[in-house]
BALOBA-1460 file (C-alpha; in Angstrom, 3 decimals):
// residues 65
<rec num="1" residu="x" x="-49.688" y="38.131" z="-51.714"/>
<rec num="2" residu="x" x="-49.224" y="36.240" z="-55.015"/>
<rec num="3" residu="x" x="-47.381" y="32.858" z="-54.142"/>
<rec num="4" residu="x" x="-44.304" y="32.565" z="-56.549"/>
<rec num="5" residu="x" x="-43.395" y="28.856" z="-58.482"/>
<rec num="6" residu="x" x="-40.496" y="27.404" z="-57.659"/>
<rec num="7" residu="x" x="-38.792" y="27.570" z="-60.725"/>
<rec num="8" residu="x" x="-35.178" y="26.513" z="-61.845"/>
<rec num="9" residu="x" x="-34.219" y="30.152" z="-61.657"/>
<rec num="10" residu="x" x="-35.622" y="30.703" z="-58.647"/>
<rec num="11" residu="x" x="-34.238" y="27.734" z="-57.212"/>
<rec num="12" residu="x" x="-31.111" y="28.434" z="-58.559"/>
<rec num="13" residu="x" x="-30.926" y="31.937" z="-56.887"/>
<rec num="14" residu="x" x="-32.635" y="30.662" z="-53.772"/>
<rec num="15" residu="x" x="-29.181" y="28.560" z="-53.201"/>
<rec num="16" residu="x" x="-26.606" y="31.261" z="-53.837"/>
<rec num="17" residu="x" x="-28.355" y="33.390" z="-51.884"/>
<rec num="18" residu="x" x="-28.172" y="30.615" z="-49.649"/>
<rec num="19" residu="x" x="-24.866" y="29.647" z="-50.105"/>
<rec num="20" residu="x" x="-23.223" y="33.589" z="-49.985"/>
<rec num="21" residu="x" x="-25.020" y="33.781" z="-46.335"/>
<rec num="22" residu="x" x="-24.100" y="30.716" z="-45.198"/>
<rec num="23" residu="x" x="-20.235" y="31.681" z="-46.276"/>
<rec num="24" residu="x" x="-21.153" y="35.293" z="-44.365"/>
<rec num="25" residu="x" x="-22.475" y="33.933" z="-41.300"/>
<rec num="26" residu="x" x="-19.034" y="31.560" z="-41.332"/>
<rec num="27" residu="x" x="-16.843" y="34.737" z="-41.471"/>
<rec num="28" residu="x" x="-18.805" y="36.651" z="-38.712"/>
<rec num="29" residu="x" x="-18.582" y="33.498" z="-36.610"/>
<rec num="30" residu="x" x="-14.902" y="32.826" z="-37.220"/>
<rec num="31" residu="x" x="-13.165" y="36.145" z="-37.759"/>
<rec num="32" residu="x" x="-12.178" y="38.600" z="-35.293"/>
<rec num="33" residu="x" x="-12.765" y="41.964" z="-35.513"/>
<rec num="34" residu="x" x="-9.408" y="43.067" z="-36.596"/>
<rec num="35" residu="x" x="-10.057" y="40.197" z="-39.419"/>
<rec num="36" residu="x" x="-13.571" y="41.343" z="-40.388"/>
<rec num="37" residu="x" x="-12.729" y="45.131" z="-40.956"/>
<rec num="38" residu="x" x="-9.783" y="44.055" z="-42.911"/>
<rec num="39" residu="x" x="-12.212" y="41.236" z="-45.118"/>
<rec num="40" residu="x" x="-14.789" y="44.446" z="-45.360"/>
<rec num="41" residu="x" x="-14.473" y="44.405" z="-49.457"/>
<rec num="42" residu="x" x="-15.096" y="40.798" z="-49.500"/>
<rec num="43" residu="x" x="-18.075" y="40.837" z="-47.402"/>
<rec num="44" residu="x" x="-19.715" y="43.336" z="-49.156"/>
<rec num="45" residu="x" x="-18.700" y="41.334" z="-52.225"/>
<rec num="46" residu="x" x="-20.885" y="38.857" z="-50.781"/>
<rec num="47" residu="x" x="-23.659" y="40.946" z="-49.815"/>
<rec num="48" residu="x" x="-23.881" y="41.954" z="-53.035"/>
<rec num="49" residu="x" x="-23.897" y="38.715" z="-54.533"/>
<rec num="50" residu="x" x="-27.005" y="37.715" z="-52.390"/>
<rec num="51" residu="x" x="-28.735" y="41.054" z="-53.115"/>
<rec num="52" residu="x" x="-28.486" y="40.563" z="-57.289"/>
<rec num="53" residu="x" x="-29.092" y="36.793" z="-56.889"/>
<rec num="54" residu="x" x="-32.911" y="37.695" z="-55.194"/>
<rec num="55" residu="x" x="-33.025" y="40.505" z="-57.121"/>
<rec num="56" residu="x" x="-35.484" y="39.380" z="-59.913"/>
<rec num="57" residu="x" x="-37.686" y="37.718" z="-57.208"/>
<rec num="58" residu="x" x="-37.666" y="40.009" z="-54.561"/>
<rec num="59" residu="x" x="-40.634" y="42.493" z="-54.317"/>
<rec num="60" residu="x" x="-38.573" y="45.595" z="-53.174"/>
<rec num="61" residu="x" x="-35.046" y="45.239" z="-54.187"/>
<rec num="62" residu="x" x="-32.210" y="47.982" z="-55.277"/>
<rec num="63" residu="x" x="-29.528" y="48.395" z="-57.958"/>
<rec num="64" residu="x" x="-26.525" y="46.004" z="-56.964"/>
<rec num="65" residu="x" x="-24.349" y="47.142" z="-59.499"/>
């Protein structure tokens, strides 16, 4: 496997990545389930947002748009 540089981009899409799952993880943790199917849009939102942030850099990745 080719090792990738850690570039600014890279970096810079390494840590919303980061930062979307982090906020995910949060809402899993903290909402109930009542909460979480009414949040639905907005956790896809951020799914999303992690998928197109990787998606240059990841080696299999599909359309988030």
């Amino acid at each position: 496997m080719q090792q990738l540089r850690m570039t600014s981009d890279l970096e810079d899409a390494i840590n919303v990545a980061w930062n979307e799952a982090e906020e995910l993880d949060c809402s899993f943790q903290e909402l109930d389930d009542i909460d979480l199917v009414e949040c639905r849009e907005a956790l896809h939102k951020r799914a999303k947002l992690i998928m197109s942030a990787l998606h240059n850099y990841a080696f299999y990745s599909v359309r988030t748009d």
